[in-house]
C-alpha positions as CSV (number, residue, x, y, z in Angstrom):
1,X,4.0,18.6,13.4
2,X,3.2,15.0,11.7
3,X,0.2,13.8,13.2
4,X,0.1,10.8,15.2
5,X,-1.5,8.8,13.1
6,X,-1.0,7.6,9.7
7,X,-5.0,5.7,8.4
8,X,-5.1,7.5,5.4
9,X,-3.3,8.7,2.3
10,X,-6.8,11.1,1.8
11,X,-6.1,14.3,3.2
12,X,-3.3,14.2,4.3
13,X,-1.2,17.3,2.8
14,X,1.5,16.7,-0.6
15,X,4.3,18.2,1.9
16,X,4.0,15.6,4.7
17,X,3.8,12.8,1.8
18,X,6.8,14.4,0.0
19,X,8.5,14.5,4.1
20,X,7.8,10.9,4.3
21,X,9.6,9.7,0.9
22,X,12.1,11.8,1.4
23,X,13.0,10.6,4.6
24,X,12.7,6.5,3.6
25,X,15.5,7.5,1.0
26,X,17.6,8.7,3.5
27,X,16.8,5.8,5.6
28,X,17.9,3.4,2.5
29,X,20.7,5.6,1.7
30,X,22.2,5.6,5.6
31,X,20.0,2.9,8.0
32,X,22.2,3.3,10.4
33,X,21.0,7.0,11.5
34,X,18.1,5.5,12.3
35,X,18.7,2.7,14.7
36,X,17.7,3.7,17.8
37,X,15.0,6.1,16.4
38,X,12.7,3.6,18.5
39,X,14.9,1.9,21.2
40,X,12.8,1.3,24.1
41,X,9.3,1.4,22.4
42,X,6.9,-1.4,21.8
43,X,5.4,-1.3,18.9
44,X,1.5,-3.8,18.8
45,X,1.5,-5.5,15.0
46,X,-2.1,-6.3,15.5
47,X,-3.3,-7.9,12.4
48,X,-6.7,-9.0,12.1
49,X,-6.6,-10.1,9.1
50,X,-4.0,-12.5,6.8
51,X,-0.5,-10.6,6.2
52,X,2.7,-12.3,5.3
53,X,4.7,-9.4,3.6
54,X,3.1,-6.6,5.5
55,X,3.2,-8.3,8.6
56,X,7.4,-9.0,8.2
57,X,7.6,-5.7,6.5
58,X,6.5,-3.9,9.5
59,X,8.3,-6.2,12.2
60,X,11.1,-5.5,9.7
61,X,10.7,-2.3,10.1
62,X,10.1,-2.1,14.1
63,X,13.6,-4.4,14.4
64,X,15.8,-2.1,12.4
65,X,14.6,1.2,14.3
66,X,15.3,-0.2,17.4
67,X,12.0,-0.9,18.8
68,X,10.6,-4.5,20.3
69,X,7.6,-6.0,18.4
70,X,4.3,-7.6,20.2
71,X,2.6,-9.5,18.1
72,X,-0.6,-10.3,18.3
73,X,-2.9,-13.3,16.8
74,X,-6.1,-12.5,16.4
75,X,-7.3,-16.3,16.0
76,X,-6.6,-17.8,19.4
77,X,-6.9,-14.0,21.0
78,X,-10.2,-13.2,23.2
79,X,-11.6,-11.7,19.8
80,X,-12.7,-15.0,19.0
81,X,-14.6,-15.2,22.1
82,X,-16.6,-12.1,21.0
83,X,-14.7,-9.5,23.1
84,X,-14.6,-6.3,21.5
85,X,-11.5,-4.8,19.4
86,X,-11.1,-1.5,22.0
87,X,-10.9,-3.9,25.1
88,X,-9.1,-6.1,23.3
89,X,-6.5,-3.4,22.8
90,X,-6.9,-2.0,25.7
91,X,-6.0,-5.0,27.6
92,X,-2.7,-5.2,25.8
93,X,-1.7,-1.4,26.5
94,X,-0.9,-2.9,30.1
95,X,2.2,-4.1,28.8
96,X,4.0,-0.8,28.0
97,X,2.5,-0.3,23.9
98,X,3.9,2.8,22.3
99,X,1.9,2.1,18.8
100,X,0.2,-0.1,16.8
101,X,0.2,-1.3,13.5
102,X,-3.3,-2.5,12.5
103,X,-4.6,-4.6,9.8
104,X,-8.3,-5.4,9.9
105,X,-11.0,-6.3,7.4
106,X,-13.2,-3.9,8.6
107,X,-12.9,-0.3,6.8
108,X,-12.3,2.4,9.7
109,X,-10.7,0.4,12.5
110,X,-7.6,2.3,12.8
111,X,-9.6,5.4,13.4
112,X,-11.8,3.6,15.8
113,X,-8.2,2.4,17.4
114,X,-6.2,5.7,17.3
115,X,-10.0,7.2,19.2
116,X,-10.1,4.9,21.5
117,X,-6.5,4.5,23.0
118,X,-4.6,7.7,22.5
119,X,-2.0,5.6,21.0
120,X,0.2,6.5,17.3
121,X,-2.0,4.1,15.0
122,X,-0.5,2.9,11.3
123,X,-3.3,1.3,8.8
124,X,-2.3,-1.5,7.8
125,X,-5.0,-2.0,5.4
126,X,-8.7,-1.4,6.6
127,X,-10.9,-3.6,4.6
128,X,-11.3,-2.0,1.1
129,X,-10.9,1.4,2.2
130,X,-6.8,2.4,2.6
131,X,-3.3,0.7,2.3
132,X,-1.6,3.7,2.7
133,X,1.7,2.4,3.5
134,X,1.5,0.3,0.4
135,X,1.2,3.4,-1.6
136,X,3.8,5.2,0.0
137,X,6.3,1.9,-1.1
138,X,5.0,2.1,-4.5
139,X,5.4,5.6,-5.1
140,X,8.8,5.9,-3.8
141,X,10.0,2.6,-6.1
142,X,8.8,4.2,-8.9
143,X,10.3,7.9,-7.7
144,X,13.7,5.9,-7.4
145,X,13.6,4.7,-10.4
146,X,12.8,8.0,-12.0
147,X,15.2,9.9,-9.8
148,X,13.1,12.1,-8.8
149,X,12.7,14.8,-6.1
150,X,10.9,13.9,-3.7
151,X,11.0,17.5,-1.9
152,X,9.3,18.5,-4.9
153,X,5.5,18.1,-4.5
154,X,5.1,17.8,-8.5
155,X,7.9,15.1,-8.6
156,X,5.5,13.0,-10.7
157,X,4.0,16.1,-13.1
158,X,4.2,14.3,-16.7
159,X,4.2,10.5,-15.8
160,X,1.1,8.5,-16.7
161,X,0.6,5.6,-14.3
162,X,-2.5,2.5,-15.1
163,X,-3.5,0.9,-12.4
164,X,-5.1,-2.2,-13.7
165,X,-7.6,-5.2,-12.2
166,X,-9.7,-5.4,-9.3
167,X,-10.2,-2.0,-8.6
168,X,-13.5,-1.9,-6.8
169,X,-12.6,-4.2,-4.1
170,X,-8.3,-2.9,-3.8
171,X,-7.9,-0.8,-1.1
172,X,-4.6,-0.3,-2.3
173,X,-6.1,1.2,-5.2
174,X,-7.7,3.6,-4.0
175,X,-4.3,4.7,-1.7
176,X,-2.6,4.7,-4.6
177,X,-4.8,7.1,-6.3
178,X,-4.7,10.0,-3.6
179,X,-1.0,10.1,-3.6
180,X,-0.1,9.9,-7.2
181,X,-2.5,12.3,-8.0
182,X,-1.2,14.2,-4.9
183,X,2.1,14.0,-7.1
184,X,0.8,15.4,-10.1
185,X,1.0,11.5,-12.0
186,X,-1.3,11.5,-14.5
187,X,-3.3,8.5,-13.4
188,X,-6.0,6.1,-15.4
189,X,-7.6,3.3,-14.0
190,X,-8.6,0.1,-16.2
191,X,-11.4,-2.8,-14.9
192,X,-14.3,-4.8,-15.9
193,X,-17.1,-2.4,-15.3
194,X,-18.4,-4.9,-12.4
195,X,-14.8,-4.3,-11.0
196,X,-14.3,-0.8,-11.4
197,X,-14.2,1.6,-8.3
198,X,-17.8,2.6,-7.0
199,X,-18.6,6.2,-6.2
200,X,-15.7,7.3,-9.1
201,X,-16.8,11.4,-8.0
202,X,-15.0,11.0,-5.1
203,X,-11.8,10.6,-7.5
204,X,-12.4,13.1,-9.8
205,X,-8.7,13.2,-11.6
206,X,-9.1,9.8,-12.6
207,X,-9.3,8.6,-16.2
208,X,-11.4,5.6,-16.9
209,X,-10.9,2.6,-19.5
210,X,-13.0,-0.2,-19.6
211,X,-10.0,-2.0,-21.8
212,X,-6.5,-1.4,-21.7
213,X,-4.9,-2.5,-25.0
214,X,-5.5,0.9,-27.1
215,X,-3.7,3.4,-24.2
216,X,-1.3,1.0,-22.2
217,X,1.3,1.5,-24.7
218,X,1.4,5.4,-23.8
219,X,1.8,4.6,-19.9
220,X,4.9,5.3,-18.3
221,X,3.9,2.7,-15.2
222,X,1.5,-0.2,-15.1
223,X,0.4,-1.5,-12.0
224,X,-1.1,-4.9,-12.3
225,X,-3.6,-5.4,-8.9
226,X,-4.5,-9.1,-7.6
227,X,-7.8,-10.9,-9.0
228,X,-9.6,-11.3,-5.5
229,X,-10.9,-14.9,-6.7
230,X,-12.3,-15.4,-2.9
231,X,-14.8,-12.4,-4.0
232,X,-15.4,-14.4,-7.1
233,X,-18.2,-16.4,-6.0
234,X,-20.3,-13.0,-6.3
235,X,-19.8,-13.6,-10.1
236,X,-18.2,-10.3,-11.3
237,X,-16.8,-11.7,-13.5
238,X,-17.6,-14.9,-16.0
239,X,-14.0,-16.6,-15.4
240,X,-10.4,-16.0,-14.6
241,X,-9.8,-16.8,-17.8
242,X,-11.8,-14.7,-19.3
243,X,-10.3,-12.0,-17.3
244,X,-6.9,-13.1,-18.0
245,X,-7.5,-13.0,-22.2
246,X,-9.1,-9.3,-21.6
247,X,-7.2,-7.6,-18.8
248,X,-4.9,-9.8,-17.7
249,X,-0.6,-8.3,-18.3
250,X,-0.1,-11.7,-20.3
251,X,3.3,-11.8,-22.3
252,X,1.3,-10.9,-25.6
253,X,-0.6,-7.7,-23.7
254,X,3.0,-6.9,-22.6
255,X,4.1,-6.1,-26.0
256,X,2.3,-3.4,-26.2
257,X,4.1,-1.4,-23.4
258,X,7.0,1.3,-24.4
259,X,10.2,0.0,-23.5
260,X,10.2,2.4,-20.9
261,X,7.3,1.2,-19.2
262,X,7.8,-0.5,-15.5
263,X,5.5,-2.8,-13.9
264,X,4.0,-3.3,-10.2
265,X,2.0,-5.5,-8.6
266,X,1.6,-5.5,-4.3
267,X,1.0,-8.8,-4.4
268,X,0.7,-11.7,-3.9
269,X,0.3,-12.2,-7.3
270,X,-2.6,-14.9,-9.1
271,X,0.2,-15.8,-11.8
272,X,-1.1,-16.8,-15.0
273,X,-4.1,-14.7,-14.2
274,X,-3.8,-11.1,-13.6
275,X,-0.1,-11.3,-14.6
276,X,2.2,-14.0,-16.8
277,X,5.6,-15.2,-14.8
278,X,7.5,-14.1,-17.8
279,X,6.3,-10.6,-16.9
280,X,6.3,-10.4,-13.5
281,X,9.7,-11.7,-13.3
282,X,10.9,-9.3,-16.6
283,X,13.5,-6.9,-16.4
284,X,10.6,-4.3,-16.2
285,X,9.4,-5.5,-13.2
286,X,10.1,-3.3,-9.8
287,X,8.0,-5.9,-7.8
288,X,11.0,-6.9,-6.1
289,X,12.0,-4.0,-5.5
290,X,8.5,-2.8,-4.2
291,X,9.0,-5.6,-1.9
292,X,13.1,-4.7,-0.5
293,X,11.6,-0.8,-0.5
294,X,8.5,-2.1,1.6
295,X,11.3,-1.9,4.6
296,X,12.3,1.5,4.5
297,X,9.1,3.4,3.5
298,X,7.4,1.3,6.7
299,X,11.2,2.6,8.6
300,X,9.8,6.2,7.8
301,X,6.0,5.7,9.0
302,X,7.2,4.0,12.0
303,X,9.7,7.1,12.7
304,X,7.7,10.2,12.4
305,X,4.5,8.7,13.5
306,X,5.8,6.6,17.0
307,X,9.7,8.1,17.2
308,X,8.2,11.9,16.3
309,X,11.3,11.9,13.7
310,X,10.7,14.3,10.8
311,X,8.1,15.7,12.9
């Protein structure tokens, strides 16, 4: 049974993962299947926090399945009047919610949500803790472009993937990290030491650089992640520029990939800082991609978690 909730790529087993990709390529393969997975559900999109492609990713999402989207805004809501987030959500359950998609800045909301109301919760990003959903995109561009098997819970055995940038604050870091390495990718990280992922134990198949230009060339993937320059003025790190000469995917860092070698980034992207236009809009590039693939992974959260498809 696939639980009713979906907060966390931790834990969860390499079989429901492996359900859920499987099931988003059938969605992109034949959408029509799905379109009434969700008729006649609500589903709350109750971001806390900024969103653009998340947000219309999900409604996206919702639309094509069927379902009716409530949206919810969190800056002239009753949250601004100091109300709490439960009654807040609470209040809204009156009008006939079947789930909720939740983005918030503070790390364990959607557990405090999916406690509190009973109701299928999807993490939309918890503050620096998860983006699961974000991970389950990026791991099924990537398996698509591979042709993998995504029955096949080693579908990634053999592939090397950097993730690269602001690590300690990315919560889709850290998502990405528990499922690749629940796919058997080989998977290094690479950051400034003041950016690099706190607590690294709890990450244990992890391989660190400090620098990136003596392994990327032997990366099969490269996922560039988004300078967080409003976390900047804690000065962890002397400048963007700096950043950009020592870590950033410039063209002349590029070189040094294998032409096999895609590229990611979740966006939105700091161009010219963490990644050049020229690359970012190279025919190695999947970030489109990520972003038209967005769709249907969020199509196979929204099913098994709120329609109980692929349950």
């Amino acid at each position: 049974m696939f639980p009713e909730r979906f907060n966390a790529i931790r834990g969860l087993d390499s079989k429901i993962l492996c359900s859920l990709l499987s099931q988003a390529a059938k969605i992109k393969s034949s959408p029509e299947s799905y379109a009434s997975v969700l008729k006649g559900k609500t589903i709350l999109q109750f971001f806390v926090e900024n969103s653009t492609r998340t947000r219309l990713s999900f409604e996206a999402a919702t639309r094509k399945l069927g379902g009716v989207n409530l949206s919810f805004s969190a800056a002239t809501s009753s949250l601004s009047k100091g109300e709490t987030l439960t009654d807040t959500v609470n209040v809204i359950r009156q009008y006939g919610v079947d789930g909720i998609v939740v983005r918030h800045r503070s790390m364990g909301a959607p557990d405090l949500l999916s406690n509190a109301t009973g109701l299928p919760v999807i993490n939309a990003g918890d503050g620096a803790h998860e983006h699961p959903t974000q991970a389950l995109l990026d791991a099924f561009t990537l398996g698509e472009h591979w042709k993998v098997d995504f029955k096949n819970p080693d579908c990634f055995r053999g592939k090397k993937i950097m993730i690269l940038g602001d690590l300690r604050h990315s919560r889709v870091a850290r998502s990405n990290i528990h499922l690749l390495t629940a796919l058997q990718a080989e998977v290094h990280v690479c950051a400034p030491s003041t950016l690099m992922i706190p607590n690294l134990e709890l990450f244990p198949k992890v391989t660190t650089h400090s620098f990136p230009d003596s392994v990327i060339s032997g990366m099969d993937a490269l996922m560039a992640l988004r300078i967080q320059t409003e976390r900047q003025t804690q000065g962890v790190i002397p400048s963007l520029a700096e950043y950009r000469e020592f870590w950033g995917l410039s063209v002349e860092r590029a070189k040094r990939l294998a032409r096999k070698t895609v590229i990611l980034h979740p966006g939105p992207m700091n161009r010219g800082v963490e990644i050049d236009s020229e690359v970012a809009d190279s025919a190695a590039s999947l970030i489109l991609k990520q972003v038209e693939n967005g769709i249907f992974a969020r199509m196979s959260v929204l099913a098994s978690v709120v329609g109980r498809v692929n349950s």
